[in-house]
N, CA and C of each residue as an Amber inpcrd file, in Angstrom:
protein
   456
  26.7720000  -4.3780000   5.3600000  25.5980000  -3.5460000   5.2690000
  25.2860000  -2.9880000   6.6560000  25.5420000  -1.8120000   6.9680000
  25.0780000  -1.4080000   8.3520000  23.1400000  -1.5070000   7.9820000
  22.8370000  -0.9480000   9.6260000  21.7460000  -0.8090000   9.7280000
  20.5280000  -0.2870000   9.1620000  21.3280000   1.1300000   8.9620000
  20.4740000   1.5640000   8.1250000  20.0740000   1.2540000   7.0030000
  20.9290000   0.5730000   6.1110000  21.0390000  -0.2650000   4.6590000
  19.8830000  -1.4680000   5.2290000  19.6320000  -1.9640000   5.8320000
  18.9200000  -3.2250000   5.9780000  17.5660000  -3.0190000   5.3950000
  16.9170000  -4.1790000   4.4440000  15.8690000  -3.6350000   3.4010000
  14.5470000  -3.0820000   4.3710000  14.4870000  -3.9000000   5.7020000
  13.1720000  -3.5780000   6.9890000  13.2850000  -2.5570000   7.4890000
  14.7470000  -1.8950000   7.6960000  14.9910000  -0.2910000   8.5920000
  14.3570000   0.5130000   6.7830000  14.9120000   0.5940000   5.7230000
  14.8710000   1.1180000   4.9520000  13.5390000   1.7350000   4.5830000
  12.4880000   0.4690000   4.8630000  10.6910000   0.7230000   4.7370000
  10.5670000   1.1920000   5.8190000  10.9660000   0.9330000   6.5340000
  10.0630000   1.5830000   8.1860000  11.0130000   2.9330000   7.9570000
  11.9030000   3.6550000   7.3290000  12.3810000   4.9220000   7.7060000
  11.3730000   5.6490000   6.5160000  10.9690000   5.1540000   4.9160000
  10.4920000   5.2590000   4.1200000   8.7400000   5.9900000   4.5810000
   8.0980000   5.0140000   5.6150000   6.6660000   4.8500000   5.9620000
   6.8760000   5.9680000   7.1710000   7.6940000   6.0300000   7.5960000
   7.8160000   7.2150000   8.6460000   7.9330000   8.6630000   7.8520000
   9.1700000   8.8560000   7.3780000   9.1780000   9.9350000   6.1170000
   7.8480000  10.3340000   5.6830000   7.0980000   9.5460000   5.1890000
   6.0740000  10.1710000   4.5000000   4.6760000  10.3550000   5.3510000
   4.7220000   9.3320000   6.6670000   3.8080000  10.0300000   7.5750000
   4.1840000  11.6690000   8.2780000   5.3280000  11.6660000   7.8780000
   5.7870000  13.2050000   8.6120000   5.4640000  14.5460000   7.6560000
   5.2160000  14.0400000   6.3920000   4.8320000  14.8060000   5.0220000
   6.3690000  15.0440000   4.4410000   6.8680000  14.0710000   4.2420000
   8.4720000  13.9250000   3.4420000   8.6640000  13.2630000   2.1370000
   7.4480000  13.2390000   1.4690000   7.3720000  11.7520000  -0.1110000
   8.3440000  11.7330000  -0.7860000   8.8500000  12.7590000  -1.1500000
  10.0750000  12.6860000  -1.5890000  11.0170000  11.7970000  -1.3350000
  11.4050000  12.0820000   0.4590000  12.0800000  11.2500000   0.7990000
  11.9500000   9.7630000   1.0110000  10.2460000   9.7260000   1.0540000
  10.1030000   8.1560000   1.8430000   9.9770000   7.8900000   0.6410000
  10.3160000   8.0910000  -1.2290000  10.3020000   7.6370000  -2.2810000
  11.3140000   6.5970000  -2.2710000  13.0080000   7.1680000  -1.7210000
  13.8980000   7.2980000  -1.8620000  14.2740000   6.3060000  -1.2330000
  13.8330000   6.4590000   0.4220000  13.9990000   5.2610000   0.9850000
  13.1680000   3.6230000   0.5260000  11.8540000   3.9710000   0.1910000
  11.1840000   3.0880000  -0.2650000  11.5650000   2.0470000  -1.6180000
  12.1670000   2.7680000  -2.6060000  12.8370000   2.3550000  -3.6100000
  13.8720000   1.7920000  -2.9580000  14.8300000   1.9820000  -2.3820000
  16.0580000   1.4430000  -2.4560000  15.5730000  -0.1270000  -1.2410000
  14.5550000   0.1740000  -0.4900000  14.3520000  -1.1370000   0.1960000
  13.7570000  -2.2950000  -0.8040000  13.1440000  -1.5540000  -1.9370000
  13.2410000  -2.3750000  -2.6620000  13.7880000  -3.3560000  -3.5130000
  14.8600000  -1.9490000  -4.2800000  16.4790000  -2.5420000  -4.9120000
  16.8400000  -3.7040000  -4.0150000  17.1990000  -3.7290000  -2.5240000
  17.3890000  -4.7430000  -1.5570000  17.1540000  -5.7760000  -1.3020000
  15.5980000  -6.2490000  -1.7670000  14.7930000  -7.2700000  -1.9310000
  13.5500000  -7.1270000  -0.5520000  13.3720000  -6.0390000  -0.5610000
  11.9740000  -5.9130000   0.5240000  11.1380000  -6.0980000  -0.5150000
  10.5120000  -6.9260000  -0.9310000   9.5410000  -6.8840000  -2.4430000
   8.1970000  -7.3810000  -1.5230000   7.4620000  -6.6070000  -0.2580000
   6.4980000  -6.7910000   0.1670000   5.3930000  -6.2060000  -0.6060000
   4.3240000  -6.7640000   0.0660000   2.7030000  -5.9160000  -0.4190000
   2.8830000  -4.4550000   0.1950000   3.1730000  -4.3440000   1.6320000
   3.7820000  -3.1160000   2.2860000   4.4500000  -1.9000000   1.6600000
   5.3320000  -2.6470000   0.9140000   6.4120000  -1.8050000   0.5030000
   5.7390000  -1.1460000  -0.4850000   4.9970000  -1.8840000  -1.2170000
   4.5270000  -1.6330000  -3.2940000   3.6120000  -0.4770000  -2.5490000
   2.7700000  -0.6840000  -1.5770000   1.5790000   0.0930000  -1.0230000
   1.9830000   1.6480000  -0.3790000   2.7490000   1.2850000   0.1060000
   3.4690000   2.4170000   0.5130000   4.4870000   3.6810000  -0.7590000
   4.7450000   2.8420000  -1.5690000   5.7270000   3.2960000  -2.4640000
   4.5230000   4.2880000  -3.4030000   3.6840000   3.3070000  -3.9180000
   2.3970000   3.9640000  -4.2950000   1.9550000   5.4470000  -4.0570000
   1.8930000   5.5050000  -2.8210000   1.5540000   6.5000000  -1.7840000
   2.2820000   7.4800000  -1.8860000   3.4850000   7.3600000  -1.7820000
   4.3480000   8.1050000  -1.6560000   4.8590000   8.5150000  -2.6060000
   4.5780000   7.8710000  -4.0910000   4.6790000   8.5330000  -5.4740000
   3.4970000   9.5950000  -5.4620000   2.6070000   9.5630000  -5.3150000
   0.9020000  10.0810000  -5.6750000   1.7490000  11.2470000  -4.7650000
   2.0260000  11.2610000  -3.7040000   1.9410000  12.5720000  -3.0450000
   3.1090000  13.3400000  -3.4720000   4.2300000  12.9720000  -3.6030000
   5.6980000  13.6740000  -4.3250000   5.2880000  14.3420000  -5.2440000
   4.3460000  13.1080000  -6.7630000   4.1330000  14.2130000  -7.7380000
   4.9730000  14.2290000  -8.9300000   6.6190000  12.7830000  -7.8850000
   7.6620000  12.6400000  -8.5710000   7.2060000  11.1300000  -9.9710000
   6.5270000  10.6750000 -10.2660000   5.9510000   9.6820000 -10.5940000
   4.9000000   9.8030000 -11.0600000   4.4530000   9.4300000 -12.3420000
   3.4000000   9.6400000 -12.9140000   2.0950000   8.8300000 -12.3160000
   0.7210000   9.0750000 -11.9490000   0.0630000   8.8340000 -11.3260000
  -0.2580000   7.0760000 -11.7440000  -0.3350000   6.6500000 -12.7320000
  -0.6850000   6.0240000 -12.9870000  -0.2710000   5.0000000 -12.3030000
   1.8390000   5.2170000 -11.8390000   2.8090000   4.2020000 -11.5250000
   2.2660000   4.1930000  -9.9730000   1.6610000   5.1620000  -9.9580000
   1.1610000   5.3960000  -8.0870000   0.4370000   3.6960000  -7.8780000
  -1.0190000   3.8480000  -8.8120000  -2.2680000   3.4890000  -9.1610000
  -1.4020000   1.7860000  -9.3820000  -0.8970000   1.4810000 -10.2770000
  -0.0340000   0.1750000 -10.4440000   0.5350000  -0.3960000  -8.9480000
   1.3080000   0.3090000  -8.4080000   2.0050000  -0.2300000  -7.3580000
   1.0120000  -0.7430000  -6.1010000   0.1150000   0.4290000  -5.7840000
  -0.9100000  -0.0920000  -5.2600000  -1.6470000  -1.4770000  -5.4690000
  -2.3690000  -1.0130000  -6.2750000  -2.8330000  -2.3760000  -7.0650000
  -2.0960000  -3.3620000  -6.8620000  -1.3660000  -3.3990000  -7.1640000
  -0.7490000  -4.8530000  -7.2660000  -0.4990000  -5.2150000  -5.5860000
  -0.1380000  -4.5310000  -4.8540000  -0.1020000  -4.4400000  -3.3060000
  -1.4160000  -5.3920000  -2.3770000  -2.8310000  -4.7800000  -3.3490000
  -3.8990000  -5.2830000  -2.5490000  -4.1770000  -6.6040000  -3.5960000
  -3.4920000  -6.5240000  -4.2720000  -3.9490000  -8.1020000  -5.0990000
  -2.9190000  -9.2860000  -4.2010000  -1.9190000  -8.7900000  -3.6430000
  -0.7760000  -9.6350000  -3.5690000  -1.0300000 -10.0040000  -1.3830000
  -1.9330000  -8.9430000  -1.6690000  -2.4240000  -9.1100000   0.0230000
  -3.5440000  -8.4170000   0.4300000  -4.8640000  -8.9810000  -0.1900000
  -5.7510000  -8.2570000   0.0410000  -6.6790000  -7.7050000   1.4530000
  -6.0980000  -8.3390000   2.7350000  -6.7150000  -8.4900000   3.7290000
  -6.2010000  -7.5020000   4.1620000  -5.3120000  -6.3160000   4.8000000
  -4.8830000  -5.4620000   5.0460000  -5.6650000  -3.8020000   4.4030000
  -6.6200000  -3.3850000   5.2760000  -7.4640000  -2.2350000   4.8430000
  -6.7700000  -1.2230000   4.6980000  -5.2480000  -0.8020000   5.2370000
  -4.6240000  -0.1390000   4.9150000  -4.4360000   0.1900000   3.5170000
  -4.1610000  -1.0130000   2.7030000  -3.5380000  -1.0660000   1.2590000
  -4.9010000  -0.1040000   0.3340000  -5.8980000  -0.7250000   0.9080000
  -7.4880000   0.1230000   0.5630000  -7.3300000   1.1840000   0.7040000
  -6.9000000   2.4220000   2.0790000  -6.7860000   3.4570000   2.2800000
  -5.6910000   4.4520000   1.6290000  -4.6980000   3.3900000   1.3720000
  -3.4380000   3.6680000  -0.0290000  -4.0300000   4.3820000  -1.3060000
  -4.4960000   3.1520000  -1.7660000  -5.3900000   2.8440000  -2.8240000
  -6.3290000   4.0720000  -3.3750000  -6.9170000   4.4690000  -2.3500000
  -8.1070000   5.5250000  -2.5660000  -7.2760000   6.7750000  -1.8850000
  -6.2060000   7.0890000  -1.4690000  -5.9580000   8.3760000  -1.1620000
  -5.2500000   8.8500000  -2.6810000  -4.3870000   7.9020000  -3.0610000
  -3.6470000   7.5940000  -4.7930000  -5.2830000   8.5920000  -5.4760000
  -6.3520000   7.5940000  -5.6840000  -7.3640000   8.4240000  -6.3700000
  -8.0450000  10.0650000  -6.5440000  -7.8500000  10.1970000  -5.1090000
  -8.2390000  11.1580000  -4.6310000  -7.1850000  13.0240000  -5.0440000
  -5.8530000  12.3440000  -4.7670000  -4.8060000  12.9400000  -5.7350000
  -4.9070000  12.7450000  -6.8680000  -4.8080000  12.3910000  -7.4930000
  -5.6130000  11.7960000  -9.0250000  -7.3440000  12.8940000  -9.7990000
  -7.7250000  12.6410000  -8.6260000  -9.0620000  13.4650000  -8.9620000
 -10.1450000  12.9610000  -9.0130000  -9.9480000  11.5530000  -8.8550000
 -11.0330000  10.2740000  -8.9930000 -11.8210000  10.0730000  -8.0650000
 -12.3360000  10.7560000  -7.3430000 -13.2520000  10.3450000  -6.2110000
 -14.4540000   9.2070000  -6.4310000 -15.1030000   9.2160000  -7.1200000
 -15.7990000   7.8810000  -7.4570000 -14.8930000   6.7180000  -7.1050000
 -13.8040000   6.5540000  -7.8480000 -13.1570000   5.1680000  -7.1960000
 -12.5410000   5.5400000  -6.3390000 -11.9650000   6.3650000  -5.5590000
 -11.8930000   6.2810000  -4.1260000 -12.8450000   5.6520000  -3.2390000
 -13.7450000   5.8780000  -3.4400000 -15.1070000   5.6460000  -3.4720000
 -14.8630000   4.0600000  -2.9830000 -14.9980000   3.6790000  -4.4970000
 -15.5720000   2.2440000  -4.6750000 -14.0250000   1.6270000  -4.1320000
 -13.0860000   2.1370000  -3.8480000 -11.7070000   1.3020000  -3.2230000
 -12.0430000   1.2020000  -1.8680000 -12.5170000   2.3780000  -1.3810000
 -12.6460000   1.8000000   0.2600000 -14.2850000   0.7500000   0.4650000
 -15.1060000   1.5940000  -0.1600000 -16.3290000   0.3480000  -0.0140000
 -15.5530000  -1.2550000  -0.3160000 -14.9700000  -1.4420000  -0.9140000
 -14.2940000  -2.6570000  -1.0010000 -13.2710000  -3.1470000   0.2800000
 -12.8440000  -2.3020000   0.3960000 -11.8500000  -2.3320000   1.8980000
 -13.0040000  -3.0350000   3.1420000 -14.0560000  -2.2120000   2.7120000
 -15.0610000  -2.5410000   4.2850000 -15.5650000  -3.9020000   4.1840000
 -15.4330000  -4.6170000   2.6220000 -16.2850000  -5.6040000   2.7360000
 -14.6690000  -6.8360000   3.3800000 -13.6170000  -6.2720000   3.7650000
 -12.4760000  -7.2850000   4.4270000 -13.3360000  -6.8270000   6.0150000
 -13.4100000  -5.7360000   6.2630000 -13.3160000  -5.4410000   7.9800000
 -14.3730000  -4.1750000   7.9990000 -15.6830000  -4.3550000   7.9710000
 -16.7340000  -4.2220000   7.7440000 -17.1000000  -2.4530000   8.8030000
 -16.0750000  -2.5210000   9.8580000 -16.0050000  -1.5440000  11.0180000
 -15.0050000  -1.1830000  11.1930000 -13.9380000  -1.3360000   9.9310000
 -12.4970000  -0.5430000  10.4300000 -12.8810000   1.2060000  10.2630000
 -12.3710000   2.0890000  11.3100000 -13.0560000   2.8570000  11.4210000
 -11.8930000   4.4890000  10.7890000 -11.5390000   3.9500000  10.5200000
 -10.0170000   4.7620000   9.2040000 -10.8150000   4.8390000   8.1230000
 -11.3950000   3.6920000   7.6640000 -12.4730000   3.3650000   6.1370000
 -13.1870000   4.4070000   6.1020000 -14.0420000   3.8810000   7.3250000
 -15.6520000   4.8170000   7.8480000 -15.5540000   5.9500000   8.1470000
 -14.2010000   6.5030000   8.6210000 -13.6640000   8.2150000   8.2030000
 -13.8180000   8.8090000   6.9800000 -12.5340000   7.8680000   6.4350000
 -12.5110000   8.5900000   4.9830000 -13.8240000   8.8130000   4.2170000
 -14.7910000   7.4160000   3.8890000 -16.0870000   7.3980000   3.2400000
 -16.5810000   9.2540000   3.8070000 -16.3820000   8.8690000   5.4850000
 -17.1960000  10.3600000   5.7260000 -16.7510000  11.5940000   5.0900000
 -15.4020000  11.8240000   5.4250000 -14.6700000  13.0940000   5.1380000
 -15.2200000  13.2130000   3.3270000 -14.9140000  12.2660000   2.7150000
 -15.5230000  12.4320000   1.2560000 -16.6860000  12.5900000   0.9140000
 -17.7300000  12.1910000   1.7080000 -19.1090000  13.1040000   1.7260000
 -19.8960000  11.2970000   1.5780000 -19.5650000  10.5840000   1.9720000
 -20.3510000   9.4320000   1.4170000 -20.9760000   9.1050000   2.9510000
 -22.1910000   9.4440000   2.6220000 -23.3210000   8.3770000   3.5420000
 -24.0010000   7.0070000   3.6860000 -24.1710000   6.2970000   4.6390000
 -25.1130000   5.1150000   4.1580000 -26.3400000   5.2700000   3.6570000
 -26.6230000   3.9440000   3.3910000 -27.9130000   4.2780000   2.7600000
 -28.6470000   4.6290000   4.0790000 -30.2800000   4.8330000   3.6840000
 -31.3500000   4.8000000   4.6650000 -31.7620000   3.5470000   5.0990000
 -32.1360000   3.2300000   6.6000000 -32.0430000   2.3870000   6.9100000
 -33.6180000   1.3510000   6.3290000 -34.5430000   2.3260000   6.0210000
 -35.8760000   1.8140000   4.9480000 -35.7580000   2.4780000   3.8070000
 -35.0580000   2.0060000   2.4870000 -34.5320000   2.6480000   1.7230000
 -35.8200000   3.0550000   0.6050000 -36.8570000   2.4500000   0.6040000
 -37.9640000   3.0890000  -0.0920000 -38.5060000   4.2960000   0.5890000
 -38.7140000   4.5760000   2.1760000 -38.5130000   6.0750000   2.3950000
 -37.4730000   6.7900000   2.0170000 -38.0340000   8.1730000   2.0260000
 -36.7240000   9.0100000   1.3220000 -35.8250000   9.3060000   3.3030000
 -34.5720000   9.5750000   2.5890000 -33.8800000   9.8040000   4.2140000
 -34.5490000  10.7350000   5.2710000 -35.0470000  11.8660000   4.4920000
 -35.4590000  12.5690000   5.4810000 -36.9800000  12.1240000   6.4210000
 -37.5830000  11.1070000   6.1940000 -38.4010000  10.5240000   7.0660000
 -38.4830000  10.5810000   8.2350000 -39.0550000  10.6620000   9.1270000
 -38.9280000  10.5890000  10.4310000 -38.6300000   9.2000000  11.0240000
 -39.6380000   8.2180000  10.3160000 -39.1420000   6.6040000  10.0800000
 -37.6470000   6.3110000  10.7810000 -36.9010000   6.8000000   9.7750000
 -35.8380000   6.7490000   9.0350000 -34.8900000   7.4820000   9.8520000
 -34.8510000   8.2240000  10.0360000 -34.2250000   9.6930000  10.8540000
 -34.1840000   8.8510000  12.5360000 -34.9000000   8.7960000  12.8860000
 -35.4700000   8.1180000  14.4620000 -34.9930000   6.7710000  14.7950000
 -35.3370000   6.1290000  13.7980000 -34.4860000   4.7490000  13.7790000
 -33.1980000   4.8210000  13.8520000 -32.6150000   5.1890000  12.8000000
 -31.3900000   5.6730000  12.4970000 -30.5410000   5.9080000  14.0100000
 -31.2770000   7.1310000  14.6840000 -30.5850000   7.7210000  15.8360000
 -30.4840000   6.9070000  16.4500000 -31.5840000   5.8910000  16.7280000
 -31.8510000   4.8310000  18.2940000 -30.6970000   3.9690000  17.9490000
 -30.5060000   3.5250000  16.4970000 -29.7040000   1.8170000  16.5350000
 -27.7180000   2.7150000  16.5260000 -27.7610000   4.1690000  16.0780000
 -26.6080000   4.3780000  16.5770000 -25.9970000   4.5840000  18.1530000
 -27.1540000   4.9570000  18.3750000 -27.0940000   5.0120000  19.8810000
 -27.1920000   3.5840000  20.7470000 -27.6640000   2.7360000  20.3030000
 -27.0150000   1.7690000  20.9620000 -25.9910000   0.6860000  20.3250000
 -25.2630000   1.3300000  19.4040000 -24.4710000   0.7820000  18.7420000
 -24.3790000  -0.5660000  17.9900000 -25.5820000  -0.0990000  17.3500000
 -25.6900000  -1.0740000  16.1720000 -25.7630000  -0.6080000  15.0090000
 -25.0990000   0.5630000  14.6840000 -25.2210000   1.1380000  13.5380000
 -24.1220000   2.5270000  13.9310000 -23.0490000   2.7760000  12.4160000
 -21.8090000   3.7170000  12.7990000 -22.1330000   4.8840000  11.8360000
């Protein structure tokens, strides 16, 4: 088996591929590290991913592989960010949604999470949630505890 055949070069050429915008390819590689016996949480998470974006794979098999990825290793917020980009291709934004709010409750300030939530339009709550947000209360507070970084 040369190098390249090895099931660890195979995922890491797979996870590269598709960070470059290649799913297709990092399908290709990803599968066959599998055939190999790379049968990581990594791999399923990635493979996931890289079905949802190809297009080659019915969404659902995206949604499965994932899944089973963050069940089989749930501490890794990545698998979360998998998870909910799968949805988001999909059309599901609500559980995109509710996949990364779940991600935050592993690593409460990973700040990849606290992107995405943003880029998707999701805010925190108010920090006195019986005022309405636009309060001054609320608004003022808000600014001071981000500003001294107790609040993202």
């Amino acid at each position: 088996m040369t190098m390249e055949e090895e099931p660890q070069k195979l995922f890491e050429k797979g996870v590269a591929m598709l960070k470059r915008g290649y799913p297709g390819d990092a399908v290709d590689c990803l599968e066959k590290a599998l055939e190999k016996g790379f049968k990581s949480s990594a791999c399923y998470s990635w493979l996931g991913l890289a079905y949802a974006r190809s297009g080659r794979k019915i969404i659902s098999k995206a949604e499965e592989l994932c899944m089973k990825a963050v069940k089989m290793d749930f501490v890794w917020p990545q698998y979360y960010l998998n998870l909910a980009e799968v949805y988001v291709i999909w059309g599901k934004k609500d559980k995109a949604i509710k996949t990364l709010e779940e991600g935050l409750k592993i690593d409460r300030d990973n700040t990849e999470i606290l992107n995405e939530l943003e880029r998707l339009g999701v805010r925190r709550r108010s920090l006195i949630p019986f005022l309405p947000r636009s309060n001054p209360i609320n608004k003022y507070l808000g600014k001071i505890l981000y500003k001294v970084g107790l609040r993202r």
